[in-house]
C-alpha positions as a Markdown table, in Angstrom:
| # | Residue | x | y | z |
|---|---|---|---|---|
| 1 | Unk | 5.0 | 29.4 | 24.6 |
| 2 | Unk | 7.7 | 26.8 | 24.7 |
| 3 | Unk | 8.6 | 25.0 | 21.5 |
| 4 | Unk | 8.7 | 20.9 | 22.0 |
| 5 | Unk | 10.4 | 18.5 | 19.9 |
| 6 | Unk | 10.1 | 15.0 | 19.8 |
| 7 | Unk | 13.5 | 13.1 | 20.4 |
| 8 | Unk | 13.6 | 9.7 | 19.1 |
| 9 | Unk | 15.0 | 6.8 | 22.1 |
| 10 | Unk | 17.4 | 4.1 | 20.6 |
| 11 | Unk | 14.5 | 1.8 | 19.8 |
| 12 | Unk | 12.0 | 4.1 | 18.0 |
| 13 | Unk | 12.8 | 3.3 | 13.9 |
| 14 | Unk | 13.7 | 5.4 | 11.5 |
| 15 | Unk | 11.6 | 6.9 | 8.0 |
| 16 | Unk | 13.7 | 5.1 | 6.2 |
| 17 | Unk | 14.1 | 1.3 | 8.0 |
| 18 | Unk | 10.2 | 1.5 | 8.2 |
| 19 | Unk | 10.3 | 2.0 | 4.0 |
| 20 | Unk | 13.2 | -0.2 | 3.6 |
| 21 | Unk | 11.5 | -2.9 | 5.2 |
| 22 | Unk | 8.1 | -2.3 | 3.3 |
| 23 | Unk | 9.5 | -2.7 | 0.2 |
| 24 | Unk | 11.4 | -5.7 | 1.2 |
| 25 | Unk | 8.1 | -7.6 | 2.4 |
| 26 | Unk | 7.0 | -6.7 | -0.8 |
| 27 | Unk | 9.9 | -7.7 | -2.9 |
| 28 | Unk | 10.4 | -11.2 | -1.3 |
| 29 | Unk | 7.0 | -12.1 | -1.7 |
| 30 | Unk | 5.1 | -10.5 | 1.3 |
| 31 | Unk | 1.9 | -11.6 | 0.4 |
| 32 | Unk | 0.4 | -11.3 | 4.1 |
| 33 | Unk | 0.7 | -7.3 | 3.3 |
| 34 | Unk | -1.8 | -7.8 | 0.5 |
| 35 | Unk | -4.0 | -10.4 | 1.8 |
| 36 | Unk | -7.1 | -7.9 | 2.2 |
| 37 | Unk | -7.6 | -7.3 | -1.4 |
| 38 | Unk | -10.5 | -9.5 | -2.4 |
| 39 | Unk | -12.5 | -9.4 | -5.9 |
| 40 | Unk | -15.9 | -8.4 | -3.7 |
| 41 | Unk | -16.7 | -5.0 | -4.9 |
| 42 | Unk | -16.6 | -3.3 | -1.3 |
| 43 | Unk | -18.2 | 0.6 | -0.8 |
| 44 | Unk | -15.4 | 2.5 | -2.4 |
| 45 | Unk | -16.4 | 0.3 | -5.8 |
| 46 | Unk | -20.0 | 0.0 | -5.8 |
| 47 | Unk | -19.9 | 4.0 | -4.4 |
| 48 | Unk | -17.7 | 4.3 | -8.4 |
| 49 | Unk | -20.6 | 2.3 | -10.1 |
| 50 | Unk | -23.4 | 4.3 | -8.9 |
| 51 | Unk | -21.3 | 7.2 | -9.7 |
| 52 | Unk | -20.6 | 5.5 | -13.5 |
| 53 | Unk | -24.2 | 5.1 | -14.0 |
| 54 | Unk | -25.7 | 8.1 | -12.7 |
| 55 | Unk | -22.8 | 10.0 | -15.3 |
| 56 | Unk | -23.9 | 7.4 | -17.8 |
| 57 | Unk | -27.6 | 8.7 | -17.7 |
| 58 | Unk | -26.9 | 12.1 | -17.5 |
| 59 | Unk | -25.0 | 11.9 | -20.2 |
| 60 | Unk | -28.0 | 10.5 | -22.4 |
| 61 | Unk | -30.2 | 12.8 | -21.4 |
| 62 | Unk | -27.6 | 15.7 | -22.7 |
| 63 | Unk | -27.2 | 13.4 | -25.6 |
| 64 | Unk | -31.1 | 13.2 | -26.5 |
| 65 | Unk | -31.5 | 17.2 | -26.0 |
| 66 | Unk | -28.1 | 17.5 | -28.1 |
| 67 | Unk | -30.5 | 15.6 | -31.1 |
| 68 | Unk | -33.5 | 17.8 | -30.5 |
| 69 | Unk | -31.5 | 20.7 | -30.9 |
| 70 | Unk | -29.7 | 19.1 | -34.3 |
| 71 | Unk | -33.4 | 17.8 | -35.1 |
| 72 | Unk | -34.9 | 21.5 | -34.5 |
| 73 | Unk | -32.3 | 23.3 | -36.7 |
| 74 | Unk | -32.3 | 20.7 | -39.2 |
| 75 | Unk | -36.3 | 21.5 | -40.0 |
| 76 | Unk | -36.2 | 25.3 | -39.2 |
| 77 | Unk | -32.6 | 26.7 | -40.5 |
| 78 | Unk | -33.5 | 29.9 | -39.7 |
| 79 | Unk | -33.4 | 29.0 | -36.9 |
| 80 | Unk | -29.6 | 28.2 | -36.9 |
| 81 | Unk | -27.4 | 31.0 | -36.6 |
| 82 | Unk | -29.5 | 31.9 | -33.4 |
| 83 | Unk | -29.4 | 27.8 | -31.8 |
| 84 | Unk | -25.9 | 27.3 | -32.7 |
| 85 | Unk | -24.0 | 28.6 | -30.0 |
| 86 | Unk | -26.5 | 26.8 | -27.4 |
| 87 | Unk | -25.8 | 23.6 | -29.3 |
| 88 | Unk | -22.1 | 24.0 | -28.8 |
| 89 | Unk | -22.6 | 24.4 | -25.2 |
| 90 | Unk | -24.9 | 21.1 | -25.1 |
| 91 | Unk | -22.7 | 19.3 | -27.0 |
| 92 | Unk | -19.8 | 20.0 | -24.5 |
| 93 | Unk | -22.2 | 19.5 | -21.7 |
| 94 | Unk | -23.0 | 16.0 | -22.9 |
| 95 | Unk | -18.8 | 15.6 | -23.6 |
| 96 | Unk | -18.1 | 16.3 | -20.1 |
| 97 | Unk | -20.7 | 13.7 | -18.7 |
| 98 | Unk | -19.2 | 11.2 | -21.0 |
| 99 | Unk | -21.4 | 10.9 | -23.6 |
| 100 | Unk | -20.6 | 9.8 | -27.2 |
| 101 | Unk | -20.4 | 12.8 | -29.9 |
| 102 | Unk | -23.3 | 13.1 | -32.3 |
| 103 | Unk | -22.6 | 12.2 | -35.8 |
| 104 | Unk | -25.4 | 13.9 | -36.6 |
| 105 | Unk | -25.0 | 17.3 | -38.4 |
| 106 | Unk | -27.2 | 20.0 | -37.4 |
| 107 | Unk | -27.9 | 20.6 | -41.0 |
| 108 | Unk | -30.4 | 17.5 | -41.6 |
| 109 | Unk | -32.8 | 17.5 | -43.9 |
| 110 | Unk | -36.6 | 17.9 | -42.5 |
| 111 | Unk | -39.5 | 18.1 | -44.8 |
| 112 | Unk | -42.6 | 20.3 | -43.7 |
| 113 | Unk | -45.9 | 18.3 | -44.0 |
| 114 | Unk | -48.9 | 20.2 | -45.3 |
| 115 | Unk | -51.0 | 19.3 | -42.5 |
| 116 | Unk | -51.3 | 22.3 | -40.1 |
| 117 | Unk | -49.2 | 24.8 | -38.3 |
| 118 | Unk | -49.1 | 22.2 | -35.2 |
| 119 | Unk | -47.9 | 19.4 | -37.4 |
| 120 | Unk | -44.6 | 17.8 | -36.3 |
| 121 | Unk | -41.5 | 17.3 | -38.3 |
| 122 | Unk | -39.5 | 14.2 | -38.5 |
| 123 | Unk | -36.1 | 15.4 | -39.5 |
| 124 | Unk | -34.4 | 11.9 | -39.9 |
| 125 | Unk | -35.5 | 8.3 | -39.1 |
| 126 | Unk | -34.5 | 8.2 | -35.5 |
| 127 | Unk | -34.5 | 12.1 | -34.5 |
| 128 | Unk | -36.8 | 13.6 | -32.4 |
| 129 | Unk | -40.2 | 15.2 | -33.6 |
| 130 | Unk | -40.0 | 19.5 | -34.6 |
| 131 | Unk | -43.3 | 21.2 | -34.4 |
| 132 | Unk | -43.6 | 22.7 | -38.1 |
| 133 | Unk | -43.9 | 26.2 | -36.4 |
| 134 | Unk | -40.9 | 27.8 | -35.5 |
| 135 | Unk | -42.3 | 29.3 | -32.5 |
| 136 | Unk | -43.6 | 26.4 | -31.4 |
| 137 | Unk | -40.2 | 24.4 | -32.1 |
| 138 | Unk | -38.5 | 27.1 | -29.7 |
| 139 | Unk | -41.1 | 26.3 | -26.7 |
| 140 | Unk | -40.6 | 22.6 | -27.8 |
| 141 | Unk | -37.0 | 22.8 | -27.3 |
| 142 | Unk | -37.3 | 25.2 | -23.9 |
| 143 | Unk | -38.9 | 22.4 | -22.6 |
| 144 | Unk | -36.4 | 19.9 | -23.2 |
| 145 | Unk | -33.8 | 22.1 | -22.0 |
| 146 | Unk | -35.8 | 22.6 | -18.5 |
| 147 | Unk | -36.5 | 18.9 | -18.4 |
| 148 | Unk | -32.7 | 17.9 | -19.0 |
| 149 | Unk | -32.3 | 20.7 | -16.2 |
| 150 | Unk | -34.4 | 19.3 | -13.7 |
| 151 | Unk | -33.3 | 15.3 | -14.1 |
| 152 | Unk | -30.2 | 17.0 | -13.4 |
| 153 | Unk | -31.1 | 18.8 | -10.1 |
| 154 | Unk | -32.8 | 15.7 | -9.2 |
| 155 | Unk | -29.6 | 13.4 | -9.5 |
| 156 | Unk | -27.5 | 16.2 | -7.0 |
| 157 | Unk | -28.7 | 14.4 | -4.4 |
| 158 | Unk | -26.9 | 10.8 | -4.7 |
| 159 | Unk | -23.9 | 12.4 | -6.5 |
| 160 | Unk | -20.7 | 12.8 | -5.4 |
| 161 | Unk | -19.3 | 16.1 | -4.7 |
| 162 | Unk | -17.3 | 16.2 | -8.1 |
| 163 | Unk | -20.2 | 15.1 | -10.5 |
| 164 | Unk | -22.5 | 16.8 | -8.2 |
| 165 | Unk | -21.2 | 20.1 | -9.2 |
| 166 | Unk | -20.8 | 19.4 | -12.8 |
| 167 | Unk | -24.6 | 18.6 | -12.7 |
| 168 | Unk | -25.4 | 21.6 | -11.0 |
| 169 | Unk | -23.0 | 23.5 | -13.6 |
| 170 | Unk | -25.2 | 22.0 | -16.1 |
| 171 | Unk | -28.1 | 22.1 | -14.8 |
| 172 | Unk | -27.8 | 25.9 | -14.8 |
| 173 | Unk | -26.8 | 26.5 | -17.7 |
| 174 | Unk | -29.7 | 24.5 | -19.2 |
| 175 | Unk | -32.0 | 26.9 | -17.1 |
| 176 | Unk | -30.5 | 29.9 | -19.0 |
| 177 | Unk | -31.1 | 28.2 | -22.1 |
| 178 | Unk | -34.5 | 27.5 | -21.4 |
| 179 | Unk | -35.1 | 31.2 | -20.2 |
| 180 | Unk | -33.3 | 32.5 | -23.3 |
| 181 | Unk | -34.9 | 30.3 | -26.0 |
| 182 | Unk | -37.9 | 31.5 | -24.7 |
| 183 | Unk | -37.1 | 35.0 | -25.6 |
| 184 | Unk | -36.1 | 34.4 | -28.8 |
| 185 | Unk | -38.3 | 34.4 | -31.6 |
């Protein structure tokens, strides 16, 4: 095996001419370099908005389950100790897809209504509704994590590679929640 090298002839320029006169075009005003940068958002930038929204809704969804799980330990705090470390998880799930933190403290203040075992809770004015049963606040919250789960399998498809792992990442871990919520109780 013979080991070629490439010899430069007296015309062929050198690394440094070819930068030396790059950053001279662009020093004395070499505007004809730069004449195919346009305001029109091209592929590349409609490609980042489509990525910015798709984030953008994933992280509401994370954001709405992160409330159901604040609203489900605010009306059953015995079911805390057992949710918190779920919640933490959801609350850096919906962090990493860009949503806002929750103000909200997972100690809110639900008031049981007398009206039957299947009777829904309202822990706050905005938050979502807690079946009164505790069992049936778990499936309740299962089910949002498996929904949250599957909207985010759904969106791998027109992700891009990065977010499209995060979203699977998430999506995962939502599934275990949903599988271990459903054992607790």
């Amino acid at each position: 095996m013979s080991l070629t090298t490439t010899t430069r002839g007296p015309g062929d320029p050198r690394r440094r001419r070819v930068l030396a006169g790059g950053a001279a075009a662009l020093l004395t005003g070499g505007g004809a370099l730069l004449t195919g940068c346009s305001d029109d958002p091209g592929p590349h930038d409609e490609r980042s908005s489509a990525e910015e929204r798709l984030r953008a809704r994933a992280g509401r969804d994370s954001a709405a389950l992160l409330e159901r799980y604040d609203a489900t330990i605010g009306a059953h705090a015995a079911l805390a100790e057992r949710l918190r470390p779920l919640r933490a998880e959801v609350a850096r799930h919906a962090a990493a897809l860009g949503a806002r933190a929750s103000s909200a403290s997972p100690s809110a203040s639900g008031s049981a209504s007398p009206s039957g075992p299947s009777a829904s809770v309202s822990p706050g004015k905005a938050g979502p509704a807690v079946p009164k049963d505790e069992k049936a606040a778990l499936a309740a919250l299962a089910d949002a994590e498996r929904r949250t789960a599957d909207t985010h399998t759904a969106a791998l498809a027109s992700a891009p590679p990065e977010l499209a792992r995060l979203l699977a990442s998430v999506a995962a871990s939502g599934a275990a929640h949903a599988y271990l919520l459903g054992g607790v109780a």
